[in-house]
C-alpha positions, 0 to 999 in steps of 0.5 A: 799252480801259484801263477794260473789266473784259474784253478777251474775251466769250466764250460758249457757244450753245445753253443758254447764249447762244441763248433758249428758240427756239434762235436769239440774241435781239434783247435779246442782238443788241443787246448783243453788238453794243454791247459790240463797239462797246466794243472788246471782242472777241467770240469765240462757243465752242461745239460747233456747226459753223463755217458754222452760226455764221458765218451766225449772226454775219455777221446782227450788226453786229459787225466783231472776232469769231472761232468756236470751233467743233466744241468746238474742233476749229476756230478761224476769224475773222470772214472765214472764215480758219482759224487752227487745227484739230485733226481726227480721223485719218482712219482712226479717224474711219472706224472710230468711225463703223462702231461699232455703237450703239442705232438705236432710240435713238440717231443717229450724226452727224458734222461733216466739213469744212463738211458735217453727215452723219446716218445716218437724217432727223431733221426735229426737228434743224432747230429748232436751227439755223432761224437758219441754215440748216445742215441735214444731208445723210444718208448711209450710213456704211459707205460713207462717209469719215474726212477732215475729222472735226472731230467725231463725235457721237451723240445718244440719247433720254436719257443712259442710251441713251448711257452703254453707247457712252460706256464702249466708245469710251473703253475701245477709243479713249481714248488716241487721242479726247477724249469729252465730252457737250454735253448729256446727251442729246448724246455728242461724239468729238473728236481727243486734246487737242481743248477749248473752251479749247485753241482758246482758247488758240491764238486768244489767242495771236494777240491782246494779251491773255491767257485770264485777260483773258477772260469765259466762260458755258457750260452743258455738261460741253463748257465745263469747261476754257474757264470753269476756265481763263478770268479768270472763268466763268460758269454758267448756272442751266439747266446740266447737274446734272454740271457744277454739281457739278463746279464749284460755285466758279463764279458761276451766273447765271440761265435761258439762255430770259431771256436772262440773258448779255446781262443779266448783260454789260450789269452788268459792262460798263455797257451801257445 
């Protein structure tokens, strides 16, 4: 353990640590695999839900891994324990769901326990998650509840069909909501303090390290915290324009479609 440049790998999904199919390659299984057989700990952060990428990880040979999941609204180990949560009050979480928004255009999603809820069947959704299985359950939202609302979220056809929501549910909520974009077509609603790198770190304070003993790769405006915050962040050639701007002192590294985490982790690490 003296000798690894890292304590933690941690990584983003989609864009980031999935190829160009949404699923994790075997190039990446490989060295995710061997860089655990290091010892060092692999800890996936992402916005996707827990039983999504706890079927993901349990196809690995990987025995120290946790999931950050929801952007942070959840924190689970390997074996499915719960070592954090931050959801959404219920009855706030009832009312963003009543907003109106653009049905045209966009879909109104939320993550609610270990359940996925949509207002109107999006067969194109299942492309990101054939790994897994994770499918969504659709339902009527004016007749639906509150608990458990680790997020909501809706995805549009393009950000511009999302920015008029994205001012109303801050104007109205803000003092109560986190609201960030996974990706530009994606607006998420989390609980007040709810990030990639608060989840962060509260799992590392169970462990003997520090964030600063972590690597991070992220592609989204939802790993600005966690790659700030970590001893080194990385990002990736594909990100959204918004966060190369915003943080243009990080290391870009290459396309998530190559691959380009488990290569850049076999540099750093000596993975051969």
């Amino acid at each position: 353990m003296a000798n690894l440049p890292f304590s933690a790998f941690v990584s983003d999904m989609d864009g980031t640590l999935l190829n160009g199919n949404h699923i994790i390659g075997d190039f990446t299984r490989d060295t995710l695999e061997k860089l655990a057989r290091k010892g060092v700990d692999i800890i996936l952060a992402t916005g996707r839900g827990y039983v999504d990428v706890a079927a993901q990880l349990n196809n690995m040979d990987i025995e120290n891994a946790a999931m950050v999941t929801s952007n942070g609204a959840e924190v689970h180990d390997l074996k499915g324990n719960l070592i954090y949560s931050n959801y959404l009050p219920e009855d706030v979480a009832f009312e963003i769901m009543q907003e109106p928004f653009d049905r045209q255009n966009i879909c109104l999603n939320s993550y609610q326990g270990n359940d996925w809820f949509i207002n109107i069947d999006v067969p194109s959704l299942a492309k990101y998650h054939k790994e897994s299985g994770f499918s969504y359950q659709v339902v009527d939202f004016a007749q639906h509840h509150g608990g458990n609302t680790q997020k909501i979220f809706f995805i549009g056809r393009s950000l511009n069909d999302l920015l008029p929501l994205e001012k109303r549910l801050k104007e109205k909520y803000g003092a109560h909501i986190n609201v960030i974009y996974s990706t530009p077509q994606c607006l998420e609603v989390m609980n007040k303090n709810v990030s990639k790198a608060t989840a962060l770190a509260q799992l590392v304070a169970h462990k003997n390290y520090e964030l600063t003993d972590c690597i991070a790769f992220g592609d989204g405006l939802n790993d600005v915290e966690m790659l700030a915050e970590v001893g080194k962040g990385l990002v990736m050639g594909n990100a959204d324009p918004r966060l190369l701007k915003l943080m243009p002192q990080l290391e870009r590294i290459g396309n998530h479609q190559h691959e380009a985490v488990a290569s850049y982790v076999r540099a750093v690490f000596g993975i051969y």
